[in-house]
C-alpha positions in Angstrom: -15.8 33.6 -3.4 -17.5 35.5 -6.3 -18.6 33.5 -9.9 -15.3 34.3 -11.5 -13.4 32.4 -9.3 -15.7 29.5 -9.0 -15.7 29.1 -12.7 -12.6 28.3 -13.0 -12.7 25.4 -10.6 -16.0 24.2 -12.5 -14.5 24.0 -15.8 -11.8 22.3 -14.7 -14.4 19.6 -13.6 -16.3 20.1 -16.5 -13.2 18.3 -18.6 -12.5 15.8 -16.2 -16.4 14.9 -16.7 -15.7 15.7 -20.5 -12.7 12.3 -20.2 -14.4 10.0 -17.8 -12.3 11.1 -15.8 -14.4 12.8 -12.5 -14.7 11.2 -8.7 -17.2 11.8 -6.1 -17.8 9.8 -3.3 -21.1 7.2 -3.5 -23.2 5.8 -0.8 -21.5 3.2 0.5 -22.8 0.2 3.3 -20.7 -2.6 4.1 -22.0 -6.3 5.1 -18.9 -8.7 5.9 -17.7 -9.7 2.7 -20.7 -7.5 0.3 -21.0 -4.1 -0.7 -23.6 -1.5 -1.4 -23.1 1.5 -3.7 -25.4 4.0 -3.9 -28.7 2.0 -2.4 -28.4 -0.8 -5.2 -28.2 -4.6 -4.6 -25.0 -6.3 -2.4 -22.5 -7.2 -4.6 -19.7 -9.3 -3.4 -16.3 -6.8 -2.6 -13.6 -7.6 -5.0 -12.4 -4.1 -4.5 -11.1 -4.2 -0.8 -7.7 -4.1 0.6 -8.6 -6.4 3.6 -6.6 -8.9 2.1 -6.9 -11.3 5.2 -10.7 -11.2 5.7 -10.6 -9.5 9.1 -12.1 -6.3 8.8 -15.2 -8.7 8.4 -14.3 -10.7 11.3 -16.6 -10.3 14.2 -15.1 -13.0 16.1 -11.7 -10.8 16.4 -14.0 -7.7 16.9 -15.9 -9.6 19.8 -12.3 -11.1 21.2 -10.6 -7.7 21.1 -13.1 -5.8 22.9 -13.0 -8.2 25.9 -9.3 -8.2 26.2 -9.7 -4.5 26.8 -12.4 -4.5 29.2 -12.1 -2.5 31.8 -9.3 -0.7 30.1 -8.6 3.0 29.9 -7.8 2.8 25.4 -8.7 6.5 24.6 -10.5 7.3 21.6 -7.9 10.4 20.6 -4.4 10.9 21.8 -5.3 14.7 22.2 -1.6 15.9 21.8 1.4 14.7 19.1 3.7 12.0 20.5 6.6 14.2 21.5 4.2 16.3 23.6 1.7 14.1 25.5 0.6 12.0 22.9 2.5 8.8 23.9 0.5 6.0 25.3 1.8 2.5 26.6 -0.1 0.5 23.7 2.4 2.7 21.3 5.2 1.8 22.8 4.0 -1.8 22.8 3.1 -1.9 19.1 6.5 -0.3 18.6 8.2 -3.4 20.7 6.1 -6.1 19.8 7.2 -5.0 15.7 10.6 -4.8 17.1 10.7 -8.8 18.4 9.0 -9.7 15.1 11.5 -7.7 12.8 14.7 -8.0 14.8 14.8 -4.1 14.7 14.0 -0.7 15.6 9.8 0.6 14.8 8.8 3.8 14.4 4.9 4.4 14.1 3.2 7.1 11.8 -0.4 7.9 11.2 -0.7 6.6 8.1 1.9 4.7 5.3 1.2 8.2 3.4 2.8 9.7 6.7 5.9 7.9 6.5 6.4 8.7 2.9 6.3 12.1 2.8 8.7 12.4 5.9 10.6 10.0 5.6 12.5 10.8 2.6 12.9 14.7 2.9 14.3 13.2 6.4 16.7 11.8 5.5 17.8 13.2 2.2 20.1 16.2 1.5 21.7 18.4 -1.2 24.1 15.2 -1.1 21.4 12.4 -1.7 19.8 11.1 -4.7 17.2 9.1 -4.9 16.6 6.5 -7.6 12.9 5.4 -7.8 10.6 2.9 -9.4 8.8 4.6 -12.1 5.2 3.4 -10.6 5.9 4.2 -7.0 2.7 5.3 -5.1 1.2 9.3 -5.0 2.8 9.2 -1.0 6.6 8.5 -2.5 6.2 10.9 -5.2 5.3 13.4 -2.9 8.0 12.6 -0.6 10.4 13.1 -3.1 9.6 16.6 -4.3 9.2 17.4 -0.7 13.3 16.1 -0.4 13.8 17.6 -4.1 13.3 21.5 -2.3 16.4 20.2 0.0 18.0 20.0 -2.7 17.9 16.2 -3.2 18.0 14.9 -6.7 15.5 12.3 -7.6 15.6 10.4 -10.8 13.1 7.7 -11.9 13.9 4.4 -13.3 11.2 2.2 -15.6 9.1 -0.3 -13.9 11.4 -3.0 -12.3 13.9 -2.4 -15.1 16.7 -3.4 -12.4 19.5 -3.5 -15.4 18.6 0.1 -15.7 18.6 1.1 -12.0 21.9 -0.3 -11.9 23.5 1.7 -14.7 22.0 4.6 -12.6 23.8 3.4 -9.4 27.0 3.0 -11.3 26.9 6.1 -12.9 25.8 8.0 -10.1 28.4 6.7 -7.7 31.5 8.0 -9.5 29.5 11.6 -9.0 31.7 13.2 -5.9 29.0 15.8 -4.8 26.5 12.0 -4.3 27.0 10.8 -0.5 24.2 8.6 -0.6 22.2 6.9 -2.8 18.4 5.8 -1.8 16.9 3.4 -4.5 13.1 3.8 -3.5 10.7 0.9 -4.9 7.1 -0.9 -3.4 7.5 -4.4 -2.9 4.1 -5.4 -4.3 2.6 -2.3 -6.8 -0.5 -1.4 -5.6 -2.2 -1.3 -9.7 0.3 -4.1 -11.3 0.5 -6.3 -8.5 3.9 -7.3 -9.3 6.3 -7.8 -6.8 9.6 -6.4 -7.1 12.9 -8.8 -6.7 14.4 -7.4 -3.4 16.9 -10.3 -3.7 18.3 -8.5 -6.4 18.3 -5.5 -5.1 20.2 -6.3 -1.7 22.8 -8.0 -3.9 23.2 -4.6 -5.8 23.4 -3.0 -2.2 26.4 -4.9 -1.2 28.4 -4.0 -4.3 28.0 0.0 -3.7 28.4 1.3 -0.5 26.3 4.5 -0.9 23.4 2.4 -1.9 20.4 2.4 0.5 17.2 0.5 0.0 13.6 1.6 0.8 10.6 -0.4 0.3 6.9 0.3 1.0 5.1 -3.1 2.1 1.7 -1.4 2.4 0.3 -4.3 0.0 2.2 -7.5 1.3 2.4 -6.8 5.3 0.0 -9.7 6.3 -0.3 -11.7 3.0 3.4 -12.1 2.3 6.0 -14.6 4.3 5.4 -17.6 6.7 4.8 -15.0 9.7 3.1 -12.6 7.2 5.9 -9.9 7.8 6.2 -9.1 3.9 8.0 -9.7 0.9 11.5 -9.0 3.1 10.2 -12.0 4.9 9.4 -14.0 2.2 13.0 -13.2 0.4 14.7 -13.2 3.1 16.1 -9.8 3.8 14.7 -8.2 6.9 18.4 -7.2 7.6 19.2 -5.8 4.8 16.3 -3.0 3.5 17.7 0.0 5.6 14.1 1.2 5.5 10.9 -1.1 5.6 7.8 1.1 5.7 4.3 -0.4 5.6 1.0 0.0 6.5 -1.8 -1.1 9.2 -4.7 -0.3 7.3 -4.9 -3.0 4.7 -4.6 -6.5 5.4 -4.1 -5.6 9.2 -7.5 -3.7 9.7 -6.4 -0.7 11.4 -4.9 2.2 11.0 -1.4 3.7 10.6 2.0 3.4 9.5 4.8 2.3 10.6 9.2 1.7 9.6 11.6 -0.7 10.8 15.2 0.6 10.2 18.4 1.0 12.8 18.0 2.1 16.6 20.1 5.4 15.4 17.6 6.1 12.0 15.0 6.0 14.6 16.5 8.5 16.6 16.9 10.6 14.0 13.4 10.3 12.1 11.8 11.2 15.3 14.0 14.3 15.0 13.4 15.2 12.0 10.1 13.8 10.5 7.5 16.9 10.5 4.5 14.7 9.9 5.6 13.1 13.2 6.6 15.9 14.7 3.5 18.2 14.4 0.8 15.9 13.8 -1.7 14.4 16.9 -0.7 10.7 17.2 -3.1 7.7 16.9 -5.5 6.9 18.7 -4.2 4.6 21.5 -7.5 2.0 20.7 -6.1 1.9 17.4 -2.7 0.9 18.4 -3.9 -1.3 20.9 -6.6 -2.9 17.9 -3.3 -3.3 15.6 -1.3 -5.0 18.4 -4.2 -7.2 18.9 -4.7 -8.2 14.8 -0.3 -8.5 14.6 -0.8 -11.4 17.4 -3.4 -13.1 14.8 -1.6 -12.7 11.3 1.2 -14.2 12.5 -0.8 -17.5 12.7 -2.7 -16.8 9.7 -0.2 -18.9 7.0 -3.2 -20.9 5.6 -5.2 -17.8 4.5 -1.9 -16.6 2.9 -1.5 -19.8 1.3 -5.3 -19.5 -0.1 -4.8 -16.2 -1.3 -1.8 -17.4 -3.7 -4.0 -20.3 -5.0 -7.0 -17.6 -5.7 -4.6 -15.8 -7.5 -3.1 -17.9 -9.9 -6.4 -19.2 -10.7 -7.4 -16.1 -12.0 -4.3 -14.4 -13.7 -4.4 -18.9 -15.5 -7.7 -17.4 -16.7 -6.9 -14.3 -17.7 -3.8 -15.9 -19.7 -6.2 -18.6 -21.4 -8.2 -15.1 -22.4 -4.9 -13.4 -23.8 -5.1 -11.1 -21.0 -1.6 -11.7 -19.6 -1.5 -9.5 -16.4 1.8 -8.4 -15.0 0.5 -9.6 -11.4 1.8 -12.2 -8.8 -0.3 -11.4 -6.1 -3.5 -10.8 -4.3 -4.1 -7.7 -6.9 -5.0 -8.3 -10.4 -5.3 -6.1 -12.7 -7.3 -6.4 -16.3 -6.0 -4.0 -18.6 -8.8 -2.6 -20.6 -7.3 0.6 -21.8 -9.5 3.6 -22.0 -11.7 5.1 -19.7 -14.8 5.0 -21.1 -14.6 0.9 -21.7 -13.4 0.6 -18.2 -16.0 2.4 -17.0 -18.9 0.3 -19.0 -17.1 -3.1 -18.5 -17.6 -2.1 -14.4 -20.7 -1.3 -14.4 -22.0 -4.3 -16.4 -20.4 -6.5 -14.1 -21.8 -4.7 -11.3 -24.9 -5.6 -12.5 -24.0 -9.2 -11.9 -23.7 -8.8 -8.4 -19.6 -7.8 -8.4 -17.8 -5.2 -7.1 -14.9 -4.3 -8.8 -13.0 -0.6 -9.2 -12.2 1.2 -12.8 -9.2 2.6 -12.3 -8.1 5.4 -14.4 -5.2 8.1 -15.2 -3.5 9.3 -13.5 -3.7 6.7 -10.6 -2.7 4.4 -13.8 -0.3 5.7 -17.2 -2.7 7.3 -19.7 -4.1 4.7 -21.9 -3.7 1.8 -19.0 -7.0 1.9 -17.8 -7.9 -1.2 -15.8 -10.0 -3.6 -13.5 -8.6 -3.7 -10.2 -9.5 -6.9 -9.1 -8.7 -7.6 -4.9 -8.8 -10.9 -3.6 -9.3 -11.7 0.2 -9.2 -14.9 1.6 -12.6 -14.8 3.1 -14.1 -15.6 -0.4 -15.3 -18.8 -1.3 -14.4 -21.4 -3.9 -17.5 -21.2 -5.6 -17.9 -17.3 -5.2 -14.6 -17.0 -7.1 -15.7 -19.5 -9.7 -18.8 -17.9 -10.3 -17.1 -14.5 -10.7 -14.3 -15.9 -12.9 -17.5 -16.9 -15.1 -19.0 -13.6 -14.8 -15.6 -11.8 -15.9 -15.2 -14.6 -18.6 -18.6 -13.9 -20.0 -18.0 -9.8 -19.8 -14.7 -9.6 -21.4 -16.3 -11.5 -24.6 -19.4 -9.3 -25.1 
């Protein structure tokens, strides 16, 4: 590639640098619950998605490698599922989701994966889809992957259900609408808000279009007595049409996965290209998840911890008139811009605390924030001394 060309790659980097805005990966070494960046001191990780603690559990680690002693678990799966990439511990993961769930599972590579097949799956010239405003990067993809079949997609504002359902209404008198697929997370990955399926299924049952997906990728694990998610915890396993959440958060692993009818199965494994065409998992990754699903179902006092943690610290940030829109393991400080969010980190890095800026446009411009993550692997007095830390920060 000649100068030219290069340069205008490097000036577009050049004003991402110019609005605190530019990434690059660091230097990272992990030790249980502490993190290095860059060669500097361990700070404790308050930026990690392992909710439950057990991507530092050695004990598990130890455990699972003796159960599969002896084992042929191959490293790759050398061939997409539909060719000669099935293994037995994929069609175990699938069935041991299916007794826990009381339906159908269909396994991806990743919860990015399922979004961006799902939904062109299963969407039409005859479907629209009604989504959350603040949906992840993988749904908004999925959609303007459905959107060149001619779906239409139309966003509503964040958990503004009174809206959504003027939407429905108004949508469902349209004769060329079949189908109606109202797309939301269940906990928002940068609010950490969790999203009132109740309501929702009650809206399902007055429109007969209506179909409900919701990405668990944040509360599989740390939501519900069995830790299946917020359709546990509310309730409504039966009634979201398509569940789709992730293994590699609070379950350690790796991949994707959605529970929905025997007959949508069928048909997403006919129709999903990111299934279709893409090498499956690794059968000692399956076989890890199957392994870590048999622990967080027993794992209701960690979940129980990980509430108290969290209303502990949004009660702080409230006494600090930072009200936070979260109910959950993720906490957000809003700071606002970039450049603030970017000092604020850093000083509290300095005091032995790892916590993430997060900036446009993974967040709305001027919503620049702390992403705080919680895991119930931290101590009482390592949270107090953080809250502290954060306290003492936010008034300098």
């Amino acid at each position: 590639m000649n100068d030219e060309l290069l340069c205008h790659y490097a000036d577009r980097l050049d004003k991402l640098k110019k609005t605190h805005n530019y990434r690059a990966f660091r230097h990272t070494e992990h030790s249980l619950r502490h993190i290095s960046i860059d060669h500097h001191v361990l700070m404790l990780n308050l930026a990690s998605n392992d909710y439950l603690g057990i991507a530092q559990n050695r004990a598990y680690y130890d455990e699972f490698l003796a159960s599969v002693a002896g084992q042929m678990q191959p490293l790759g799966s050398s061939s997409s599922r539909l060719l000669t990439g099935n293994f037995a511990s994929m069609d175990r993961l699938e069935m041991q989701m299916q007794a826990l769930f009381g339906r159908a599972c269909l396994l991806f590579n990743s919860g990015y994966h399922a979004n961006v097949g799902i939904l062109p799956a299963i969407c039409d010239g005859r479907t629209l889809i009604l989504a959350d405003k603040l949906v992840h990067a993988s749904i908004i993809d999925g959609m303007r992957l459905a959107a060149q079949n001619g779906t239409k997609t139309v966003r509503y504002q964040h958990q503004n259900l009174s809206q959504l359902e003027s939407l429905v209404q108004k949508y469902s008198q349209d004769a060329s609408i079949d189908r109606i697929v109202v797309v939301t997370e269940s906990i928002f990955s940068m609010d950490g808000d969790v999203t009132d399926l109740s309501a929702l299924v009650a809206m399902k049952r007055r429109y007969r279009q209506l179909m409900l997906y919701v990405d668990e990728a944040h509360a599989i694990g740390v939501r519900g007595e069995r830790g299946l998610g917020c359709v546990e915890e509310f309730g409504v396993i039966d009634e979201i049409d398509f569940i789709v959440g992730a293994f590699g958060k609070a379950l350690a692993s790796v991949g994707g996965y959605v529970i929905c009818h025997e007959i949508l199965k069928a048909f997403l494994i006919n129709h999903v290209r990111p299934l279709i065409f893409s090498t499956a998992l690794p059968p000692m990754n399956a076989a890890w998840t199957s392994f870590v699903l048999t622990k967080i179902t027993q794992m209701n006092d960690a979940r129980l911890r990980l509430s108290a943690m969290s209303d502990k610290l949004n009660q702080l940030l409230t006494e600090l008139n930072l009200p936070t829109p979260s109910t959950s393991q993720i906490v957000p400080v809003i700071i606002g811009d970039n450049a603030s969010v970017l000092k604020l980190a850093a000083d509290i890095w300095a005091t032995g605390y790892y916590v993430l800026p997060v900036r446009p446009p993974t967040v709305p411009q001027g919503q620049a924030r702390l992403r705080i993550c919680l895991n119930a692997g931290i101590g009482d007095d390592e949270l107090s001394a953080f809250m502290q830390t954060l306290q003492q920060q936010l008034a300098d």
